[in-house]
Structures are given as C-alpha cells and as structure tokens.
N, C-alpha and C positions, 0 to 999 in steps of 0.2 A: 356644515362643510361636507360629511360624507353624502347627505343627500343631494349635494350638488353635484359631487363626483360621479354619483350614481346614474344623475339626470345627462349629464355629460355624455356616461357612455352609452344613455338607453338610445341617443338621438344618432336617427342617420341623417350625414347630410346629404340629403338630395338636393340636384338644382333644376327641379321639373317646375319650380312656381319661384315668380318672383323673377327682379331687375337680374337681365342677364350679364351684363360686365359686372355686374358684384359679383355674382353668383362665381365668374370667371377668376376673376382676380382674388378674389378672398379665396378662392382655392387653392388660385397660382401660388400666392403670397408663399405659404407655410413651403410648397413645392420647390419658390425658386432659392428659398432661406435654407432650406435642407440640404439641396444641391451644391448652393456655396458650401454651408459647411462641409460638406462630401468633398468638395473641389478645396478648399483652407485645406484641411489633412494632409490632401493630396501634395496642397504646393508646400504643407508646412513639411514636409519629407525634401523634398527637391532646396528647398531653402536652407533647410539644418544642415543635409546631406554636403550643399555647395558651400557653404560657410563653413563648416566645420570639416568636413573631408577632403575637398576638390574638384575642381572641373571634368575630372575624367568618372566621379562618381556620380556625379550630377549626371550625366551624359549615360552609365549604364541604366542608373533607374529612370530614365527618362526615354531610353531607346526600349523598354522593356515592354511600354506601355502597349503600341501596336499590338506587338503579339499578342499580351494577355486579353485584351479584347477581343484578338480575331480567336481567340481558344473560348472566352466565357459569352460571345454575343447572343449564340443559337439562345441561351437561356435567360439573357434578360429577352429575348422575343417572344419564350414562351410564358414570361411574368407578364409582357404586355397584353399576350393574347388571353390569360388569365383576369388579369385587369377587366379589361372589353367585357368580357362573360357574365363577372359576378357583376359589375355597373348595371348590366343589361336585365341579371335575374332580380336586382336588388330594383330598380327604375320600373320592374312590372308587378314588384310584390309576393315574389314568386320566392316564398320563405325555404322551401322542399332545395331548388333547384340551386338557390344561394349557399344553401348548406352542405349540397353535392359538389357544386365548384368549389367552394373554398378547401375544404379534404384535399378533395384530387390536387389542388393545385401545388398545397403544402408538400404531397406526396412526389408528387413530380419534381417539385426544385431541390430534397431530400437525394434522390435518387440521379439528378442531373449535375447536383454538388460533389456527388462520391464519385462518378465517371470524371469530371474536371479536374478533382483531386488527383487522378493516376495520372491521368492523359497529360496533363500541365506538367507533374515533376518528370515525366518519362521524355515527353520533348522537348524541354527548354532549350538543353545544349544546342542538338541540332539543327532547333529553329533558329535562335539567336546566328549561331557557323552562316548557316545558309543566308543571313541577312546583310552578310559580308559585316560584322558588329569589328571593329577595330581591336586587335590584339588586347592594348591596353583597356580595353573597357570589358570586354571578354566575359572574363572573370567575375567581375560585382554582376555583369549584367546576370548570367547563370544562377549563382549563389541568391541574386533578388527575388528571381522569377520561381525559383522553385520553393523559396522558403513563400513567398506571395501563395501559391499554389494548396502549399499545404494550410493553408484558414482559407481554402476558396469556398465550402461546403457554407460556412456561415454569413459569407457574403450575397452565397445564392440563396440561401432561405430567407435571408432577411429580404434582401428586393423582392420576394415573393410576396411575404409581408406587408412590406410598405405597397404592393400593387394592390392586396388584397385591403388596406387603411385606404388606401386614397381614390379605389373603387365606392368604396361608401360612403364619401366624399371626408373621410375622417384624416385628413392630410396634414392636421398642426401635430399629431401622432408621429407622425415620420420626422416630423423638424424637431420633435423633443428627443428622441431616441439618435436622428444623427448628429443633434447638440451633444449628446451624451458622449459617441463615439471617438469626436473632434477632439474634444475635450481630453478623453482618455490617449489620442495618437499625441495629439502636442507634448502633452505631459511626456509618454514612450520615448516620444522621440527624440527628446531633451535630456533623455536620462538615459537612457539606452546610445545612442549617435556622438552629442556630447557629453555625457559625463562618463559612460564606460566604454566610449571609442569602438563600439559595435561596426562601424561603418552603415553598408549598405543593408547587413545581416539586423541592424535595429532596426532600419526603417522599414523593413519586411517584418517586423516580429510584432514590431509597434501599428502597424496595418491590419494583422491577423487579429490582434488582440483587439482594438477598437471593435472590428465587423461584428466580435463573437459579442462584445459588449450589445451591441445596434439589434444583435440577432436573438438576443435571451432575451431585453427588453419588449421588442415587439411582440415577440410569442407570447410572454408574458400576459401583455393586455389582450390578446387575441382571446387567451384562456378564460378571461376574468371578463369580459364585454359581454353586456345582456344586450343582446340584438342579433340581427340574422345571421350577420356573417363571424359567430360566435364560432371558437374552434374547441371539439373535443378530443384531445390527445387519441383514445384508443380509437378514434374513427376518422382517422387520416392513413387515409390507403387510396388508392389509386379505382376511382369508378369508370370503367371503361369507356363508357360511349361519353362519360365527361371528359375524361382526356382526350375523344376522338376531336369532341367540340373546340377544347381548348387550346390542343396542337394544330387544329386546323385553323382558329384564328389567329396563333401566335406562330406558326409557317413561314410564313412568308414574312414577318418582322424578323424571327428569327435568322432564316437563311440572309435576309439584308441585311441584318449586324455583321452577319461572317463575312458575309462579300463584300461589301464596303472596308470592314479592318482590313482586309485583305491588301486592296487598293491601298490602304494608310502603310499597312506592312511594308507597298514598294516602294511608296514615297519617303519613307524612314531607311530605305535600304539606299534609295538615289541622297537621299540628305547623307547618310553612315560615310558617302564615298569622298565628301570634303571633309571627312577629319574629326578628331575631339571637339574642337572647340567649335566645329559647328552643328555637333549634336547635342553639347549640350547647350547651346543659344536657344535653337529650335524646342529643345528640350524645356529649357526654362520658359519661352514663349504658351508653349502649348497647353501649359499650366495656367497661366494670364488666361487665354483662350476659351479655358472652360470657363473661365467666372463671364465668360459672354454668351458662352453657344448653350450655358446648362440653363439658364433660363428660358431663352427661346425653346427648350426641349421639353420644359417648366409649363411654358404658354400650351404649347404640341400635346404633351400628358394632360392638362385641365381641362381641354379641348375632347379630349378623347372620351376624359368622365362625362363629361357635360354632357355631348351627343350622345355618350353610349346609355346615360339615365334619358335624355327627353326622346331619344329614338325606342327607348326599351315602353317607355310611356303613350308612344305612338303623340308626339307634341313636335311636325317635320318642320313648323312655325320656327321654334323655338330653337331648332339644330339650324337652322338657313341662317338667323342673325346672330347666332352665336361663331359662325365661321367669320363674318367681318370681324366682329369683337376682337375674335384671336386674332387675327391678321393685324389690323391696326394696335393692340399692345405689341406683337412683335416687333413691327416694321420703329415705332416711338422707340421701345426700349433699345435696340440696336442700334439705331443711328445718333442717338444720348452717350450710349455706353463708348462707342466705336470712338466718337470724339474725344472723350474723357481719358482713353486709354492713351491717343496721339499726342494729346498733351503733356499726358506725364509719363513719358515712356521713358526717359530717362533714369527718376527714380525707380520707376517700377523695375527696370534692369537690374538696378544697382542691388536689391535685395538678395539676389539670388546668388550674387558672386562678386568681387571685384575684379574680375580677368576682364579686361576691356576690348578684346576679340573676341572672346563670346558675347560680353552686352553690344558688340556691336552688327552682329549674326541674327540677336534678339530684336535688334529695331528694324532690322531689312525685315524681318517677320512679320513687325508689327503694318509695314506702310502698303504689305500686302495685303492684310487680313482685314486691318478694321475699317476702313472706308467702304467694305462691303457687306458688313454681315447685314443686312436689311435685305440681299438678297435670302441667302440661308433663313431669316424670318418668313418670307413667302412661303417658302418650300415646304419647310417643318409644320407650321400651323397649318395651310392645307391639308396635310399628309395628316397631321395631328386629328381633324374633324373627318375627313374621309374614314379614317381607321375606326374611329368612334362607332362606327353602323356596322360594323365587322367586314367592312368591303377594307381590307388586307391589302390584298395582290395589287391594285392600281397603286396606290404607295412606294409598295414594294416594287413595281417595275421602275415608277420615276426615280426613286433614290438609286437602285443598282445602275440605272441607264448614264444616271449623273455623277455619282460620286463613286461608282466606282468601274464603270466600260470608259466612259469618257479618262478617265485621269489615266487607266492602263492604256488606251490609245496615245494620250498627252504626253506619255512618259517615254514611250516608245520612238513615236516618231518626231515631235513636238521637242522634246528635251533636248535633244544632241543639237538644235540649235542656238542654244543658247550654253554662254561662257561659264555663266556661276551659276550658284545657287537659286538667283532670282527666277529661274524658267522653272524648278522646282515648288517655289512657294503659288509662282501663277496660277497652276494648275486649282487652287484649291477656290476662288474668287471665279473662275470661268465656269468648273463643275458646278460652284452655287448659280450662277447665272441660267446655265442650259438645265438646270432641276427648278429653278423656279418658273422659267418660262414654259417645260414642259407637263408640270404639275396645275398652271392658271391653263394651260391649253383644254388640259383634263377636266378643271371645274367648270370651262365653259363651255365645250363640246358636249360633255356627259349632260349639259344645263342642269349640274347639281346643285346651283344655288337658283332655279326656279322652278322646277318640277319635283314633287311630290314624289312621281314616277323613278325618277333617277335614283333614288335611295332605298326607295319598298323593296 
C-alpha cells in the first residue's frame, strides 16, 4: 500500500502520448468534480443562508460575489499564467526550470494574498455604497465581504496550488482536497448559520475555514511529492526573471478577470436597482450557474494543460486536435446540462427559499441563460487552447471585447429600453454570442488550427 502511494506521487501526468480525448477528459473529470464541489459550498451558503436567515441575506451574500472577484481576479490570472509555465517546463523535461516556477509562483500568491487581505477589508463598505446595495441588505452584505477578505490569503495560495497539481497533470489532487473543504464549509455552515444563528458572519467564517483546510492540504502534499514540481519550504521566494515570465503570461488573464467582474459589478448594480427580492433570485440563480459555466472553464483549464505539455514538447499535431476534442465536450456538455436545468427549474428554485418572488426572478434567469451556454462553450475552449502556447493577449482581447466593452455598451444604451429586468439578463447570452463569434474568427484568420506557423 505505501509503495503504491509512493508510485502515485513519483508519476507526472503528462498528456504528450497516447488517446487525446482521454487524455482530456480523465483530466477534466477530477477538474470539473472539484469545481462542483467549490460551487456545492458556495450554493450550500446561499441555501443555509436563505432557509435559515431570509431573503434579504441571501441577496447580501449573493450581491457580494461580483465584487469579490472583481478585487481577487488579477490573482487567479496570475495562477493561470503560473499554470501555462510550469506545464511548459514540465512538457520539456526541464526539471531546473520546473523548480524555478513552482517557488516563484508559491511566492507570488503568498505576497498577492496579504495585499487582498487589506485592500478587501479596507474597501468593502464603499464598494458595496457605490453599488447602489439596498439599505436593507447593506449591512450582512459589508460584514460578509470583509469577514470573506480576511481568509483571502488561503484561498489564494491554494489556487496557486491546485494550478501548480493540475499543471502536472496531477488534478484528482485538487478534487480530494476540495472534497475536503466542501465537506468541512457544509458541516460550518450548519452549525455556525443554523445552530448558532451566526447569520451571514457564519457563512463568511465557515468559507475562510474550509479554504485554509483546501490550503494546508495541498501544501501539504506539495512538500511530500517526489517529482519535479516538488516544493521546498525555505526555497520559496520570488526569482525574478521567473516572475518576469509568469506575470507576463498570467497579465493579461489577469487584467481580464478584473475587467470582466467589473462588467458583472454593473450588471449586479443594474440588477440591485429592482429591489431584494430580485437580487436575491439572480442571486440564487447564479449559484445554479456555476454548476454549468465551472465545467466549461473545467474543459478551458484541461485544454490549457494539454496544449501547454504537447506545445512545450513541440507535438503542434497533437495541440490542433486536441482544440476540436475541447470544443465538442463543451459545446455536448452545455447543451445536456442547459436542458436539464429548464426542466427542473422549479424544484431547483424551491431550494434556495420559499419566497415565490424571488423563485420567480430565478426562472426569468434561468430562460435566459440556459438555452445558450453552448455559445460560452465556444468561447472558453478556444481561449482555453489558445492560452495553452502562452499566446495570452488574443484571449484576453476577445473576452474583454465580449463580456465586458460589449455588456458596458449594453447597459448603457441598450438597457433603458427595456421595462424590467429581462433587458438586464439579455445582455449576458448576446456577450457569449459576439465572443464566440469573435474568438472562431481568431482561430480561422490566425489558421491556428492548420498552420504550424500560427503557434511557433
């Protein structure tokens, strides 16, 4: 038994040899199983919260979400660009260079966790104020955001981590340690929310304490893993021209997480201005949401390892039909999923609250969203293989161009013509449309899926 553990951790996975939709999928697998449980937490917060507290607390920890991404995105960009690096040094064999990025990279999400930590509890108030957040929600929303804030440090290490597991294709890693975390927030939440009437103050607490759980584990084995991207504590420090590398591929992911929440910020601000009951619909939707859009981002992340080992391996064969592979899982999985949700949107409502204004906020949400996300699978898996070679920026312009110029255009002139909420949710179905259309424009003008040339 120990020598099996041992052999477990000697082995990278690389997907440079061998059936490429396995190769994909058996990677996605553990990725998009993680991700639920990452997104379960999440909704098991917003579900405790609105059963046991109310609508208007469901509605703060649900408006809170924008912001805290538009404050934490720069840094899951630079885990991505992380990601891309060590795949690349790990795909050439390059044991020196693997052991240089994984340091720096630790060092960096260390040092990008402690600035979130201030920044986060020092602006909560005034960002939520400026969001126009509703009187009554005010309050939990503040109190959420900054108790959230203070365990940001361990949430950013850990993504660091799990970039640096699922760069060396070691991604059932991540789905044990974010089973662990799930595991430990439900339990919080249940006993903290419900049993000691914590409110919003336990689902923030019960958050911080999972991450740090997700965040000790992984380290953990990082320490203990006999293989390249092995970590030694006193040699995590920051090598310069590796962070030059890593900041410069994870740039422009990062500035696109911020600009994009951004866009979500206004659209949470235009949603804020129909009231409680329709922030927390949207609220409770957008938690559905993820158990759709975190898989395609599942597909997008396997996509990224794949190309970034068979690119780092110089195998351009095996990057070309591995970009259909993703495509066609996302495009299947989205249009399955999209139907499944329309079906039962009903009960899926019903979880979250019985206030039948907001579950009925929830399903004008749902008749906008799911019959489309098959575009959002175009978009993402392109972008997903494109990123993969470290070409960054082309990504990065179609996402900012789509999800988030296009929706601040949408909102501005596009909104006032419409009565309700509906012209609000549009926006999000039309941005996936004009980024998938301008992302296939990109893979067939660049002819990156038949020139060698296009990627070198």
């Amino acid at each position: 038994m120990a020598q099996t553990i041992l052999e477990e951790k000697k082995k990278s996975r690389l997907m440079t040899e061998g059936s490429i939709w396995k190769s994909i999928l058996l990677f996605s697998v553990p990725l998009i199983l993680g991700n639920m449980l990452q997104q379960l937490y999440n909704t098991a917060d917003s579900i405790i919260v609105g059963n046991f507290v109310g609508s208007n607390a469901l509605a703060a920890v649900g408006s809170s979400g924008s912001p805290i991404f538009l404050l934490i995105g720069f840094s899951q960009g630079i885990a991505v660009g992380a990601g891309v690096v060590v795949s690349q040094f790990l795909g050439a064999k390059d044991r020196e260079g693997a052991h240089t990025a994984v340091h720096t990279s630790l060092a960096l999400s260390a040092i990008l966790g402690a600035i979130l930590t201030v920044c986060g509890i020092a602006v909560s108030r005034a960002l939520l104020t400026a969001m126009n957040t509703p009187a009554e929600v005010l309050e939990d929303a503040v109190l959420y955001m900054r108790l959230y804030f203070g365990g940001v440090l361990f949430s950013v290490v850990y993504n660091m981590a799990a970039g640096i597991l699922n760069a060396a294709g070691n991604s059932k890693r991540s789905l044990l340690y974010l089973g662990a975390a799930s595991i430990t927030n439900i339990v919080l939440d249940l006993v903290l929310i419900a049993g000691c009437k914590m409110g919003v103050a336990g689902a923030a607490i019960a958050t911080d304490i999972s991450q740090l759980v997700s965040c000790v584990l992984s380290l953990r084995f990082l320490m203990r893993v006999e293989d390249d991207y092995r970590v030694t504590a006193k040699e995590v420090r920051v090598h310069k021209k590796m962070a030059v590398r890593i900041i410069k591929v994870g740039l422009p992911t990062g500035i696109q997480n911020m600009v994009i929440s951004l866009s979500n910020v206004l659209v949470q601000v235009s949603v804020n201005g129909y009231g409680a009951a329709a922030m927390a619909g949207f609220a409770a939707y957008m938690k559905v949401d993820g158990f759709n859009i975190l898989p395609v981002l599942s597909f997008s992340m396997a996509a990224t390892t794949f190309v970034g080992q068979n690119f780092g391996a110089g195998k351009i064969g095996r990057v070309k039909k591995g970009t259909f592979v993703t495509l066609g899982m996302c495009i299947v999985y989205t249009i399955l999923t999209g139907i499944l949700l329309l079906v039962f949107q009903d009960p899926i409502m019903h979880l979250f609250t019985g206030d039948e204004t907001v579950i009925a906020y929830g399903k004008i949400c749902m008749l906008y969203f799911c019959p489309f996300y098959w575009m959002l699978g175009i978009l993402q898996g392109l972008a997903g293989t494109v990123r993969g070679t470290g070409k960054s920026v082309p990504p990065m312009v179609v996402l900012l161009i789509s999800l988030c110029l296009f929706r601040i255009v949408w909102i501005q002139f596009a909104l006032p013509l419409f009565a309700g909420i509906e012209g609000v949710l549009l926006v999000y179905p039309v941005s996936w449309a004009v980024g998938a259309v301008l992302m296939v424009l990109y893979a067939w003008k660049g002819k990156w899926m038949q020139l060698p040339e296009a990627i070198s």
